[in-house]
Backbone as JSON Lines, residues from 0, in Angstrom:
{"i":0,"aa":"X","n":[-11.44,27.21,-24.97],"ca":[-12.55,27.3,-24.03],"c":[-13.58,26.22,-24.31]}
{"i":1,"aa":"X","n":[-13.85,25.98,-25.64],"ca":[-14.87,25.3,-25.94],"c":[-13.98,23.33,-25.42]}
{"i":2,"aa":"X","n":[-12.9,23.41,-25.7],"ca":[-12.8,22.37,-24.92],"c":[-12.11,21.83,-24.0]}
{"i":3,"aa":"X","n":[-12.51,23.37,-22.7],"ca":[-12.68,22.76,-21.69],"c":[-14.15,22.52,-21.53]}
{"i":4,"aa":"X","n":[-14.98,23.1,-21.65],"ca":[-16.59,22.69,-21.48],"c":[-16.87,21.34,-22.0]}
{"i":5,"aa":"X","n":[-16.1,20.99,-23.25],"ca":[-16.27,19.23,-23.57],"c":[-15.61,18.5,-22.08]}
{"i":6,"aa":"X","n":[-14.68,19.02,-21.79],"ca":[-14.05,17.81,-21.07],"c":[-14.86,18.05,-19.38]}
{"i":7,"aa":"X","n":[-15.35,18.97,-19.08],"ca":[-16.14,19.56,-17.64],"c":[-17.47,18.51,-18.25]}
{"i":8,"aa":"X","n":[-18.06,18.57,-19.37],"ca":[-19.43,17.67,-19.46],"c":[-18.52,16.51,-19.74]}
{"i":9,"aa":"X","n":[-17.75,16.17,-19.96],"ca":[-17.72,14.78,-19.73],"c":[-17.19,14.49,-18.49]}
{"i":10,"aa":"X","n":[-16.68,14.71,-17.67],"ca":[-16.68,14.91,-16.16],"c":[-17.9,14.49,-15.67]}
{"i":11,"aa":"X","n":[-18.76,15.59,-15.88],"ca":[-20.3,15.3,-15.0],"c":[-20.6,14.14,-15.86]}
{"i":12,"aa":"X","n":[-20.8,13.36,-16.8],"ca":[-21.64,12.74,-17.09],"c":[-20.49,11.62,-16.47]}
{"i":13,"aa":"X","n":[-19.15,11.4,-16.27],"ca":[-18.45,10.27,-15.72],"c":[-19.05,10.36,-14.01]}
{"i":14,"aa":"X","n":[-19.08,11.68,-13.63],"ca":[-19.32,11.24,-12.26],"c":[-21.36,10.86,-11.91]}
{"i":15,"aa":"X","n":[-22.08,11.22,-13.01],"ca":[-23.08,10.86,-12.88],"c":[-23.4,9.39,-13.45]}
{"i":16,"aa":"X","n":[-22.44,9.01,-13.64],"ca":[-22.75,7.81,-14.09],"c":[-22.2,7.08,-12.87]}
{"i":17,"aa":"X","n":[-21.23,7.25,-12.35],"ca":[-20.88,6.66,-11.53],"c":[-21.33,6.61,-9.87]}
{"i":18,"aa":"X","n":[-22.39,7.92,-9.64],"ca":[-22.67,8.42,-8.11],"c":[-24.14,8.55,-8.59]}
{"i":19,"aa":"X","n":[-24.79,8.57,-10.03],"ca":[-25.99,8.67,-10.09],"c":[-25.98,10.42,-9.88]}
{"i":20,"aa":"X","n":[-27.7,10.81,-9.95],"ca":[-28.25,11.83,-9.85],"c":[-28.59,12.38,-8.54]}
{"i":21,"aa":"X","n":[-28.49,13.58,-7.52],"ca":[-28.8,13.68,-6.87],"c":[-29.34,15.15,-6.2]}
{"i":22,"aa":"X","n":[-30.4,15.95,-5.26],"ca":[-29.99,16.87,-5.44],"c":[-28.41,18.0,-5.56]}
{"i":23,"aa":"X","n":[-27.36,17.7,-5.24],"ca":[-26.32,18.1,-5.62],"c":[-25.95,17.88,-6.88]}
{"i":24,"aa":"X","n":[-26.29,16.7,-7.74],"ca":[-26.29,16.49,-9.14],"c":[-25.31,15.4,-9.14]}
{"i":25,"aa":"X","n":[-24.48,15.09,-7.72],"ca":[-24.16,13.39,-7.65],"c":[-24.54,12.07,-6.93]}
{"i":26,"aa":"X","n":[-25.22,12.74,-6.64],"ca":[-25.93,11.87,-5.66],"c":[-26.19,12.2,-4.27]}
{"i":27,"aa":"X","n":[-27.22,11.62,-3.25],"ca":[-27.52,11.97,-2.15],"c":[-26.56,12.28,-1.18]}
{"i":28,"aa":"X","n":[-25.48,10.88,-1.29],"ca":[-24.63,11.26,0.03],"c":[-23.26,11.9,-0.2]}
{"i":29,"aa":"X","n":[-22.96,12.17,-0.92],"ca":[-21.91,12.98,-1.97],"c":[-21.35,14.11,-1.66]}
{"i":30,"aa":"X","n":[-20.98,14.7,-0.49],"ca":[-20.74,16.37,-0.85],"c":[-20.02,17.0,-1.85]}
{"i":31,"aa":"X","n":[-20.78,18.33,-2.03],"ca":[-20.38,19.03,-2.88],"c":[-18.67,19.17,-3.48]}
{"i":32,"aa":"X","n":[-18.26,18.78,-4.37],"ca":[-17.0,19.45,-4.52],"c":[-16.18,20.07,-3.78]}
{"i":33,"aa":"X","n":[-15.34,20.16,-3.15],"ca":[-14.51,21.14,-2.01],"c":[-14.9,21.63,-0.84]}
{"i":34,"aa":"X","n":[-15.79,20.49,-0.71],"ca":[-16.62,20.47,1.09],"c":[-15.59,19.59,1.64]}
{"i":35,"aa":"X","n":[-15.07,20.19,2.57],"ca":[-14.16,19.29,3.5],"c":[-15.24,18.88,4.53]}
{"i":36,"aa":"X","n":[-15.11,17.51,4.83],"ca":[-15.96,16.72,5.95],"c":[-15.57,17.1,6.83]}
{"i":37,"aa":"X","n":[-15.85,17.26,8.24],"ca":[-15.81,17.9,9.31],"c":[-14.95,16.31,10.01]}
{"i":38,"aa":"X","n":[-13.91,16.5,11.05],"ca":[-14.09,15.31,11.81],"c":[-14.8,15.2,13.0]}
{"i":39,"aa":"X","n":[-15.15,13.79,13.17],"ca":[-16.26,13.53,14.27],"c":[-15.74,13.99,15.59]}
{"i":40,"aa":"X","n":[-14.49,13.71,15.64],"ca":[-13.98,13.71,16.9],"c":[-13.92,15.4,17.12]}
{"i":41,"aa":"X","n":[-13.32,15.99,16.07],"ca":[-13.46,17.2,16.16],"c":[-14.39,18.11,16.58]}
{"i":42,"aa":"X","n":[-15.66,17.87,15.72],"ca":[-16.85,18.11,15.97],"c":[-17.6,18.18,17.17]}
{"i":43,"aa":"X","n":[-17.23,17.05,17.98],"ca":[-17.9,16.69,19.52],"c":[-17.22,17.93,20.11]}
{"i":44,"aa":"X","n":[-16.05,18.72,19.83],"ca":[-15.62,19.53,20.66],"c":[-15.51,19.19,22.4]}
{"i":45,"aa":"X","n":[-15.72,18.09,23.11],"ca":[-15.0,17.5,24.43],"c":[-13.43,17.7,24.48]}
{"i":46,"aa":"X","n":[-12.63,17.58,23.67],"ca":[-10.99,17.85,24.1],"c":[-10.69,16.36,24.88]}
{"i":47,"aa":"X","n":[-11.2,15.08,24.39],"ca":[-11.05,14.09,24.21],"c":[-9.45,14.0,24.02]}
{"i":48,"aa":"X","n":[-8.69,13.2,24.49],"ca":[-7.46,13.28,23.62],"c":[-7.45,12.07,22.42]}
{"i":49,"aa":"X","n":[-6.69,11.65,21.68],"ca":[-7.01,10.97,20.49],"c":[-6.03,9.97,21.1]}
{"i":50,"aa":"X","n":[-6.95,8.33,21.12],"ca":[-5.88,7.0,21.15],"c":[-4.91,6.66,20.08]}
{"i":51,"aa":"X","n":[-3.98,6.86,19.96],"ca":[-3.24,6.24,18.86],"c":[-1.94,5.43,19.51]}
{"i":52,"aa":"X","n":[-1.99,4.44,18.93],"ca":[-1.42,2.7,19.27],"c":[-0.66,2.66,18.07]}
{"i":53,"aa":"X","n":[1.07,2.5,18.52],"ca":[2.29,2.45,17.85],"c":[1.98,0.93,16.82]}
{"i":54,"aa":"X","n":[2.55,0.54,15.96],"ca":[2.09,-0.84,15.13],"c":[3.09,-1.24,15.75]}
{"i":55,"aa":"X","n":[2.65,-2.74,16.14],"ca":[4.01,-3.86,16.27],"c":[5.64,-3.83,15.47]}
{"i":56,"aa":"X","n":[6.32,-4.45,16.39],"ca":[7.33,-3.92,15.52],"c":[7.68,-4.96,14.42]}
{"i":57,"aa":"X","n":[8.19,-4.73,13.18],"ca":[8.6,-5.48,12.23],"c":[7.52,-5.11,11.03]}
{"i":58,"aa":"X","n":[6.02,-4.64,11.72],"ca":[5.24,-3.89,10.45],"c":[5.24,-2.69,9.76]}
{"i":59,"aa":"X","n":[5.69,-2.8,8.5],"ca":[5.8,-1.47,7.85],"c":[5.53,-1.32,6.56]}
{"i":60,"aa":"X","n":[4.75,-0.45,6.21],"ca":[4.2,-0.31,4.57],"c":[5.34,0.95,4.31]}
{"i":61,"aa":"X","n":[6.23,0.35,3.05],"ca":[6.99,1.13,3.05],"c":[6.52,2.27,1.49]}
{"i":62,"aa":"X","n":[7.02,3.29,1.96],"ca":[6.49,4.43,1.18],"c":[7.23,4.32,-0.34]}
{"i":63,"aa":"X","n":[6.86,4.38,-1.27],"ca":[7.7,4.94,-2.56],"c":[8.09,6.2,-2.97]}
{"i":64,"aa":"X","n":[7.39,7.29,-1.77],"ca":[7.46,8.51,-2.04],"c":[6.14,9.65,-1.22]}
{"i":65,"aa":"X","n":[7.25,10.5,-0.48],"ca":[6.21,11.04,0.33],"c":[5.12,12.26,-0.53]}
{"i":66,"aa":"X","n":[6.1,12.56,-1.56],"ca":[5.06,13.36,-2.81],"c":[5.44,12.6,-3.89]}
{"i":67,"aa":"X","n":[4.13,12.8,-4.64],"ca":[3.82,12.5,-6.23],"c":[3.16,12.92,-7.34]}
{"i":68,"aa":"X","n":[3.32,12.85,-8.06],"ca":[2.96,13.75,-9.24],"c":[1.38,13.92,-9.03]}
{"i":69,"aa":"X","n":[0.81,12.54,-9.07],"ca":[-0.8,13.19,-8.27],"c":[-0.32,13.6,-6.81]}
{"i":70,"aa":"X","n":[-0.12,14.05,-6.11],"ca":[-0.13,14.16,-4.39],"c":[-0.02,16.01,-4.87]}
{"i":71,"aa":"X","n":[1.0,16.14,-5.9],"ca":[1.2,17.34,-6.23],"c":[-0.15,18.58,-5.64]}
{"i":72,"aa":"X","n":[-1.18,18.15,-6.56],"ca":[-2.31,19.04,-6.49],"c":[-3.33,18.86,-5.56]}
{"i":73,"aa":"X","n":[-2.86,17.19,-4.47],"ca":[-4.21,16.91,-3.34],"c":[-3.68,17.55,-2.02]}
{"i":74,"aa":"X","n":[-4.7,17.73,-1.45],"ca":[-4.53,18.33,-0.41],"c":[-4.02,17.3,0.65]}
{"i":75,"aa":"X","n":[-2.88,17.41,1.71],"ca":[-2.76,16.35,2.61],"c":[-4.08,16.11,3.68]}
{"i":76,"aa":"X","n":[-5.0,16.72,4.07],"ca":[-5.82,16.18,4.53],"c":[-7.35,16.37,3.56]}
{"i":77,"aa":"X","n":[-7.54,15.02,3.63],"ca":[-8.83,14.88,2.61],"c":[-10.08,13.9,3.43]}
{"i":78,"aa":"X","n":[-11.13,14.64,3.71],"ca":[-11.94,14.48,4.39],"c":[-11.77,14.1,6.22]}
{"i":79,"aa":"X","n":[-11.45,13.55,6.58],"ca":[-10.99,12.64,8.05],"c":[-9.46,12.45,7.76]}
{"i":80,"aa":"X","n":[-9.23,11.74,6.77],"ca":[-7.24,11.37,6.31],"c":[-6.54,12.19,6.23]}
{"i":81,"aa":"X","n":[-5.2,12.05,6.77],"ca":[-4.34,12.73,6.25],"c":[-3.51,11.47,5.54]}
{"i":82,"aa":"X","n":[-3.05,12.47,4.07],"ca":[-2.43,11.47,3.37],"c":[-0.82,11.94,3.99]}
{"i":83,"aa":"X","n":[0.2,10.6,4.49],"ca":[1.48,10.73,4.22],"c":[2.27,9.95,3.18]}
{"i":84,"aa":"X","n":[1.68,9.26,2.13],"ca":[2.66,9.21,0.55],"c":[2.04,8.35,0.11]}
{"i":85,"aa":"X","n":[2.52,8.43,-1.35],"ca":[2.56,7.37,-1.64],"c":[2.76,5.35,-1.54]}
{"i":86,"aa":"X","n":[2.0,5.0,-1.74],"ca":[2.25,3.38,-1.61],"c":[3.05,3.11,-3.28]}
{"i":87,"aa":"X","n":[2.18,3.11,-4.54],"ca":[2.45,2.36,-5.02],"c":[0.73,3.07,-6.62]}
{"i":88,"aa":"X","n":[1.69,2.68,-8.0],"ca":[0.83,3.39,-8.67],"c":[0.3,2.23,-9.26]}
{"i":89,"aa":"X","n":[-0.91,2.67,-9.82],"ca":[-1.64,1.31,-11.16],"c":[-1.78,1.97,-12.29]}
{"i":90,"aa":"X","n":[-2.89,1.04,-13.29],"ca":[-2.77,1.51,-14.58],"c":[-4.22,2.34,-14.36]}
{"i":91,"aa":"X","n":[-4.61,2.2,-13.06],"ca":[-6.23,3.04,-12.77],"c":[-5.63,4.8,-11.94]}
{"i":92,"aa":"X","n":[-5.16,4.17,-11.1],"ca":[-4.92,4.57,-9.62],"c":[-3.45,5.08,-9.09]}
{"i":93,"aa":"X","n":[-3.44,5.79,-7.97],"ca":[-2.67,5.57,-6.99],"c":[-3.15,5.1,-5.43]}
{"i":94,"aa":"X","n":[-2.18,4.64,-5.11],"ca":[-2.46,3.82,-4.0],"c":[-1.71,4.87,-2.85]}
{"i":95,"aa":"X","n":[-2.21,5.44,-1.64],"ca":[-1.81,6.35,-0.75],"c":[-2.08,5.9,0.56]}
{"i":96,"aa":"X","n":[-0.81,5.94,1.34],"ca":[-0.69,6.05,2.65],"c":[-1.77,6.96,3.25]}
{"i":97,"aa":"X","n":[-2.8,6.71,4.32],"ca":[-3.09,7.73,5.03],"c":[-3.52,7.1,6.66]}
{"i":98,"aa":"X","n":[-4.22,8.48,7.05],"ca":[-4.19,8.54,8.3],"c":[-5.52,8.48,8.64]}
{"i":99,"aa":"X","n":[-6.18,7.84,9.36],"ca":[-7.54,8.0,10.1],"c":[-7.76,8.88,10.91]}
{"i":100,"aa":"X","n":[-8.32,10.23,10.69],"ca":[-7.89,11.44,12.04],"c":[-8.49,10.62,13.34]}
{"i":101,"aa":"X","n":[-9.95,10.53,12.87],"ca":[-10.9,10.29,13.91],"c":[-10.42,8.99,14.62]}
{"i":102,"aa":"X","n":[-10.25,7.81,13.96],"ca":[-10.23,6.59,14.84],"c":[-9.03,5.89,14.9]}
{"i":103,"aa":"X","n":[-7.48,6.92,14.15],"ca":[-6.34,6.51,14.92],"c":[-5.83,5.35,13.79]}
{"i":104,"aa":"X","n":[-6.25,5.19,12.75],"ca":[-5.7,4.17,11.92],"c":[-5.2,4.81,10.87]}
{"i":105,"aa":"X","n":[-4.2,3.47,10.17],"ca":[-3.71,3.29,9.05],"c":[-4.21,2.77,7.57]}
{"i":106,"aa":"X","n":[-4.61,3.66,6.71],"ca":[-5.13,3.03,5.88],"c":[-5.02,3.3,4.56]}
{"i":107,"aa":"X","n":[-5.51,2.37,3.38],"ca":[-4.74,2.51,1.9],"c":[-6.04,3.8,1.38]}
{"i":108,"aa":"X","n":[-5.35,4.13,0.99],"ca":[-6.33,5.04,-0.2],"c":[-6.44,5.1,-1.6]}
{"i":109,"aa":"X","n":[-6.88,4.22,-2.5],"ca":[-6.86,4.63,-4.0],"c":[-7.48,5.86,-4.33]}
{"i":110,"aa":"X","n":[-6.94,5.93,-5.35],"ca":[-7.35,7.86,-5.73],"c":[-7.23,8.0,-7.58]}
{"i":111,"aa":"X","n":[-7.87,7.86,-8.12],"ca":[-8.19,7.77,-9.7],"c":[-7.04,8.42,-9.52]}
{"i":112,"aa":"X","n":[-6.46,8.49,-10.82],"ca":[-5.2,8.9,-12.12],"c":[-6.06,10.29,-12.87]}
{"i":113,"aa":"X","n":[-5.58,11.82,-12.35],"ca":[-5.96,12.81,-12.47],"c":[-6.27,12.55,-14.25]}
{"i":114,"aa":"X","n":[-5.29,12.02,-15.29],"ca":[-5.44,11.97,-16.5],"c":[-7.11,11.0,-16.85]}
{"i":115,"aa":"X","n":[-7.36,10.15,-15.99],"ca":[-8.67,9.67,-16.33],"c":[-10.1,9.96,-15.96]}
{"i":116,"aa":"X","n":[-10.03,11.39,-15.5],"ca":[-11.21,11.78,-14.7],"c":[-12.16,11.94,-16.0]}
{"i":117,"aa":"X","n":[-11.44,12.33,-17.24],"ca":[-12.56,12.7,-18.71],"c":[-13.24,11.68,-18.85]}
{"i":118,"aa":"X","n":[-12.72,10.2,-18.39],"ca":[-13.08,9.05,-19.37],"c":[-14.71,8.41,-18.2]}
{"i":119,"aa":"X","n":[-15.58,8.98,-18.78],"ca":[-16.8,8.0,-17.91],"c":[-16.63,6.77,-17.53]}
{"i":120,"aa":"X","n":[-16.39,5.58,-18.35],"ca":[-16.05,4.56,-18.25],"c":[-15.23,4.66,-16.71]}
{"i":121,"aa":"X","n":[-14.29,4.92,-17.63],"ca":[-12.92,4.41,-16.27],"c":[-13.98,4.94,-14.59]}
{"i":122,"aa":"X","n":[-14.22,5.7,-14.68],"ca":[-14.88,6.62,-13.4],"c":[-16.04,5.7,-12.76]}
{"i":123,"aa":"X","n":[-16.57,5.34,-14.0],"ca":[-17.79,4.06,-13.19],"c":[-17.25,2.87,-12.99]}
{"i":124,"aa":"X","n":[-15.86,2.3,-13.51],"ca":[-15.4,1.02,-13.39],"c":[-14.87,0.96,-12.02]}
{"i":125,"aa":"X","n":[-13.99,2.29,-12.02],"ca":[-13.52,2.54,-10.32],"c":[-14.51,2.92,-9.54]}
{"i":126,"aa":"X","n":[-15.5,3.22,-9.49],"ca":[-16.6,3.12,-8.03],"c":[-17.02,2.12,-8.04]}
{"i":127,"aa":"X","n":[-17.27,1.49,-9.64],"ca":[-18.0,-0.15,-9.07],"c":[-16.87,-1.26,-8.54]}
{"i":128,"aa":"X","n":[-15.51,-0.86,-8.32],"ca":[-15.28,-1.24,-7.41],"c":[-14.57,-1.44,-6.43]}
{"i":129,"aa":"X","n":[-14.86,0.21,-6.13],"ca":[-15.13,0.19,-4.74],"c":[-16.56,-0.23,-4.23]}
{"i":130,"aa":"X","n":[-17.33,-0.21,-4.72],"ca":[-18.81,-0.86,-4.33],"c":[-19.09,-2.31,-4.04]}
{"i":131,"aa":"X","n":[-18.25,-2.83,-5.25],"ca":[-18.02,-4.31,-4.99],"c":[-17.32,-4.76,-3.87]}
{"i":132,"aa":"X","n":[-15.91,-4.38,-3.69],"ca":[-15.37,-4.38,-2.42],"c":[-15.23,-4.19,-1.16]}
{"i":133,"aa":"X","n":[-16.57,-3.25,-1.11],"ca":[-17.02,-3.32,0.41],"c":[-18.48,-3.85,0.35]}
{"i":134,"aa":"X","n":[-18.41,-4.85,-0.74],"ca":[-19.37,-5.69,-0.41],"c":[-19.68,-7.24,-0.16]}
{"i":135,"aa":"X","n":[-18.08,-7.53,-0.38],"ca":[-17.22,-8.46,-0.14],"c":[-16.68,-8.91,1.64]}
{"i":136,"aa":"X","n":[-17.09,-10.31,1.66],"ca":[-16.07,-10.4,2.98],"c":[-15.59,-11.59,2.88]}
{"i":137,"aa":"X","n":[-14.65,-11.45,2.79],"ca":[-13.72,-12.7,2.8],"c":[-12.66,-12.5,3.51]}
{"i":138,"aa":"X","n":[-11.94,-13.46,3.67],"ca":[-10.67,-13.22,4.43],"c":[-9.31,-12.69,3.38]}
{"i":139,"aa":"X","n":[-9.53,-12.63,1.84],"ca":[-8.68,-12.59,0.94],"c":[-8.84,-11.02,0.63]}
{"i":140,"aa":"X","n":[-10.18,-10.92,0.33],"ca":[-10.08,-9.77,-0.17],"c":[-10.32,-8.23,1.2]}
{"i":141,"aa":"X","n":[-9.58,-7.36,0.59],"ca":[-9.06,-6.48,1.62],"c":[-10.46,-5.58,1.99]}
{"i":142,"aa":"X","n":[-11.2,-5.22,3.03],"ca":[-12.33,-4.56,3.24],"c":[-12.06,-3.02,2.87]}
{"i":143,"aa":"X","n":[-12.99,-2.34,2.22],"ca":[-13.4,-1.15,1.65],"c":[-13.78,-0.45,2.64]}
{"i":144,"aa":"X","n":[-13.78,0.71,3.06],"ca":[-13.98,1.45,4.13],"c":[-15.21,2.65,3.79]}
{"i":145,"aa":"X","n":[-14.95,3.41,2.93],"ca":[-15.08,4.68,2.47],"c":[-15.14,4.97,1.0]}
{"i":146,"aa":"X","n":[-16.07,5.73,0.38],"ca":[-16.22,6.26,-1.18],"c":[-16.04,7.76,-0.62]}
{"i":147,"aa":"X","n":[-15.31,8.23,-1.4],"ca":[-15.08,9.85,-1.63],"c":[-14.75,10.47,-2.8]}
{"i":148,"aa":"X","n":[-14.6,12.03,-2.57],"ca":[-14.56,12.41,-3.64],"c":[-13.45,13.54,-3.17]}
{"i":149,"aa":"X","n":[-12.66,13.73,-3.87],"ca":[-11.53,15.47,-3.78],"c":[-11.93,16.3,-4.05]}
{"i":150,"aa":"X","n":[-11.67,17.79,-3.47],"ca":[-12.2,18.87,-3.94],"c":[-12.3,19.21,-5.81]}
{"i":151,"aa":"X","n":[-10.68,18.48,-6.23],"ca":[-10.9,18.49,-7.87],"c":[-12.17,17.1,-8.52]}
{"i":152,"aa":"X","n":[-13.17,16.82,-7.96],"ca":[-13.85,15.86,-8.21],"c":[-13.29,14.21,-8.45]}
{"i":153,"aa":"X","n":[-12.24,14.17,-8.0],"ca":[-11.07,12.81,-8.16],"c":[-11.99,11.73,-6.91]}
{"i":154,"aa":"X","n":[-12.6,10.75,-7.71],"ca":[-13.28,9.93,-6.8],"c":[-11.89,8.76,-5.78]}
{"i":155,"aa":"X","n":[-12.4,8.47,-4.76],"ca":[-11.17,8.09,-4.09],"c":[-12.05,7.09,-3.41]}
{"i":156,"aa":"X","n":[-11.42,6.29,-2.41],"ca":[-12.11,5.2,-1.66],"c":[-11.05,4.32,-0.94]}
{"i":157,"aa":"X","n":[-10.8,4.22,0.62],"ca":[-10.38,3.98,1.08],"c":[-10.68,2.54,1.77]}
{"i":158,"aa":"X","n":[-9.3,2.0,2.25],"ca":[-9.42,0.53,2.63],"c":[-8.37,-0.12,3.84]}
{"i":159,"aa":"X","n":[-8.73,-1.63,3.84],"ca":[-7.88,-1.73,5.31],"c":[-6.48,-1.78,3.94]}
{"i":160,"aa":"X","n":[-5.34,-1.18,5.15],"ca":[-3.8,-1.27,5.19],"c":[-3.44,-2.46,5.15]}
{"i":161,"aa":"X","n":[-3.19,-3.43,3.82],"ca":[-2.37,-4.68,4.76],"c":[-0.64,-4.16,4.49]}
{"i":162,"aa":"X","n":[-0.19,-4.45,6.13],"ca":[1.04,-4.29,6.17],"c":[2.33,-5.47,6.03]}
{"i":163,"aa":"X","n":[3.07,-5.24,5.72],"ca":[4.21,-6.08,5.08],"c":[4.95,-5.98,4.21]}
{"i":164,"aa":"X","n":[5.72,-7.28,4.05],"ca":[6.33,-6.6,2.34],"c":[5.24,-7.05,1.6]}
{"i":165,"aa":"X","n":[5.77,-6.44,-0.02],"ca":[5.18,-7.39,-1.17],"c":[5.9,-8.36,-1.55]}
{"i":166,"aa":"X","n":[4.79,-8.81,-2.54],"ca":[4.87,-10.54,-3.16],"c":[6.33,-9.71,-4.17]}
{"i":167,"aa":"X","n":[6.72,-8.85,-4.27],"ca":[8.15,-8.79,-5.33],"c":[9.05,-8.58,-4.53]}
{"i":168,"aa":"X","n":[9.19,-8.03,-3.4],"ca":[10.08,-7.84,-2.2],"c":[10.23,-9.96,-2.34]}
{"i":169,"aa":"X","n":[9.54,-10.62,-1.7],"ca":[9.71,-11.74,-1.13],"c":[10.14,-12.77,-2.45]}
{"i":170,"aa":"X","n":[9.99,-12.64,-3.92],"ca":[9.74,-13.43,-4.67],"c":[11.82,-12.94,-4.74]}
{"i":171,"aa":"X","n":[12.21,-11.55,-4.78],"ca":[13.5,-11.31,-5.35],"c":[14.08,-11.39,-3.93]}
{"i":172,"aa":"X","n":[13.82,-12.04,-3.21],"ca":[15.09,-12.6,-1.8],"c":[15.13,-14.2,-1.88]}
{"i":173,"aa":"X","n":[14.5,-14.74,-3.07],"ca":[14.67,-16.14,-3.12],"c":[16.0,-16.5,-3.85]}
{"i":174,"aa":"X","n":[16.38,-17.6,-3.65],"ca":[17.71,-18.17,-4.82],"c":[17.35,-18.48,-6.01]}
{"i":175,"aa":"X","n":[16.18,-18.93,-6.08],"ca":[15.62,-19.76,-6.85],"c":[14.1,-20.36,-6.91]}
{"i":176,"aa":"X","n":[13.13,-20.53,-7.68],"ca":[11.7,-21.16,-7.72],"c":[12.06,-21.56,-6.99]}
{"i":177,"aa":"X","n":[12.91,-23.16,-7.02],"ca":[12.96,-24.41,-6.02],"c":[12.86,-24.56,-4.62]}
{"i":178,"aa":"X","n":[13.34,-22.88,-4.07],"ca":[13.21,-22.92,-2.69],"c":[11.59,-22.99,-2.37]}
{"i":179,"aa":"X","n":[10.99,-22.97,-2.88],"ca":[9.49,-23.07,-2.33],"c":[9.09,-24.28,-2.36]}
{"i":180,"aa":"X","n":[9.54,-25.12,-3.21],"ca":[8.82,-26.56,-3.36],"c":[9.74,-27.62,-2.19]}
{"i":181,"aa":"X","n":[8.33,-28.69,-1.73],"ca":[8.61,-28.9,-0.83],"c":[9.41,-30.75,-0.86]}
């Protein structure tokens, strides 16, 4: 018992370090823990029907897996998204397919590594950047959409989808370096 209460205060002090103080105790715009966001579209209650536009053909982010060991315990819809799988894991993160309820898009979702929620550090390194990244515009780097949080306090933050293959898909259909040089 006594350490889970170590690892719950180090929790709050990772997510207060990372969202700051607020009346909720993370900050202003933060909801509470296991507040599901309402959707907008929903909300308006009109019976609007929802635009959604098929992707060109030949674009596809292909899944590694429609469940995963984190997906295990998240809920498929998390705030506005619905997640449908996995993309692809890091040494921070997972990277998740989802859905834009409200505005009909495709988009990436990183989602901390349930094993690093104890570590403050890691927790403020991953919001700062997502903070950094949607504060960025370039044409290289991918735009940041959204900071969130999961009902298990798993900070998350969503971004544009780039679709295609990857640079290891394209690098292992070559013969050889040489084919690139000109």
């Amino acid at each position: 018992m006594a350490e889970g209460k170590g690892r719950s205060e180090r929790l709050d002090a990772g997510l207060r370090a990372a969202f700051g103080a607020g009346e909720n105790g993370w900050g202003e715009n933060v909801p509470p823990a296991g507040a599901e966001a309402p959707s907008v579209v929903e909300s308006l209650g009109f019976g609007a029907p929802r635009v959604m536009l098929d992707s060109p053909p030949g674009e596809h982010t292909p899944l590694v897996s429609p469940i995963s060991a984190e997906l295990t315990d998240v809920e498929r819809i998390v705030g506005r998204y619905q997640v449908v799988g996995e993309i692809a894991q890091g040494g921070v993160g997972v990277i998740l397919k989802a859905r834009d309820r409200d505005l009909g898009r495709d988009c990436a979702m990183k989602l901390l590594r349930s094993d690093l929620l104890t570590r403050p550090s890691v927790v403020q390194r991953f919001v700062e950047e997502a903070q950094v990244g949607a504060q960025l515009q370039h044409p290289g780097i991918v735009p940041v959409y959204e900071l969130g949080l999961l009902a298990d306090s798993r900070p998350y933050f969503t971004m544009k989808l780039v679709k295609g293959e990857t640079l290891a898909i394209l690098l292992s259909e070559r013969a050889s370096p040489k084919e690139d040089l000109r």
